[in-house]
N, C-alpha and C positions, 0 to 999 in steps of 0.2 A: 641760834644759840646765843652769840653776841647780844640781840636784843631782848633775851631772856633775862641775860646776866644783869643788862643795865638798868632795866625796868625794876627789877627784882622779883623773884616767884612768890614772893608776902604779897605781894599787890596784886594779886591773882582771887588767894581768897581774901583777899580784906575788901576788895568790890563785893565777893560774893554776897558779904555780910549785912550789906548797908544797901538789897535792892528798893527798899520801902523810904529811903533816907532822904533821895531827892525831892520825890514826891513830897514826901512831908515838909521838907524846910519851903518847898515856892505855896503850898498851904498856909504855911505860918506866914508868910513874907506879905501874904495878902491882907488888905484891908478888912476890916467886919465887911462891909457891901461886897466887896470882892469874894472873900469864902463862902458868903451867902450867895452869890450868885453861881460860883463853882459849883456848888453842892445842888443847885436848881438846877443848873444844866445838865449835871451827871445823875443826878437821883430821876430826874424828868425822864431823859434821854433811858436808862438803863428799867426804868418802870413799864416801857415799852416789849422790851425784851420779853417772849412768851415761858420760855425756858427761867424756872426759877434757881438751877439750881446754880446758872450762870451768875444771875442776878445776885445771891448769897457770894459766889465767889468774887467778882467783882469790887462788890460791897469791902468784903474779907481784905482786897488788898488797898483799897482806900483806907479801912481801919485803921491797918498796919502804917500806914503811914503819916497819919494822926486821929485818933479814936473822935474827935467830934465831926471831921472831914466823914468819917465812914460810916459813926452814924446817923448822921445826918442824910447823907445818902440811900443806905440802907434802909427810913422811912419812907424816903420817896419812892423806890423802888419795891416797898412794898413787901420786905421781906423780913423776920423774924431776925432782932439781932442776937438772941444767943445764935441761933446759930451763923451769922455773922462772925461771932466772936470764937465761936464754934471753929469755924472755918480757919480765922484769921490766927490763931494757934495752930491749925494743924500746917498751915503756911510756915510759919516760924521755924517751927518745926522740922520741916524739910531745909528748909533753908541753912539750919546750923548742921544740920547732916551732909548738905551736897557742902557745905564750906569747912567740914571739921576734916572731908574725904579731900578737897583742893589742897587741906593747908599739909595732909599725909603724903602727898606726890608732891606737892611742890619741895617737901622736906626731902623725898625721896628724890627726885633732881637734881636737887641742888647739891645732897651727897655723891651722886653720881659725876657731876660737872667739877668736883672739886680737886 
């Protein structure tokens, strides 16, 4: 409970928020040569993959966390980026749900703790 209190339960969902966030900033942080070569290893590596629908999902959370990192991938791998983009919305999607539901309980704790 103490380390509930100190942390605070806002920082519960506000990680929720931001799962695509890291990803995307060490993408940006890289060099042109560098995000070309991320995207060759993950578009290569993930083109392998027999199951397309993994491949589309995948693809979907590289988007989200920067749209030329995903599709750029998404080509390699060989999969259709609407639905790519398809995907990478209905990600979003869930995500501000499972974080709108953290930030409901965490309000509801924190009334209870008070």
């Amino acid at each position: 409970r103490d380390l509930v209190r100190s942390r605070g339960l806002g920082d519960v969902y506000k990680r929720q928020e931001q799962n695509f966030k890291q990803a995307g900033e060490f993408y940006r942080n890289l060099d042109k040569q560098g995000r070309k070569n991320l995207i060759n290893n993950m578009g290569g590596a993930l083109a392998s993959v027999p199951e397309e629908e993994i491949r589309v999902i995948i693809s979907a959370f590289m988007y989200n966390a920067d749209k030329e990192y995903g599709t750029g991938v998404a080509k390699l791998a060989k999969v259709s980026i609407s639905q790519v983009r398809a995907e990478a919305k209905a990600l979003m999607d869930e995500q501000a749900a499972r974080a709108a539901k953290a930030k409901k309980v965490a309000e509801s704790l924190t009334a209870l703790m008070q």
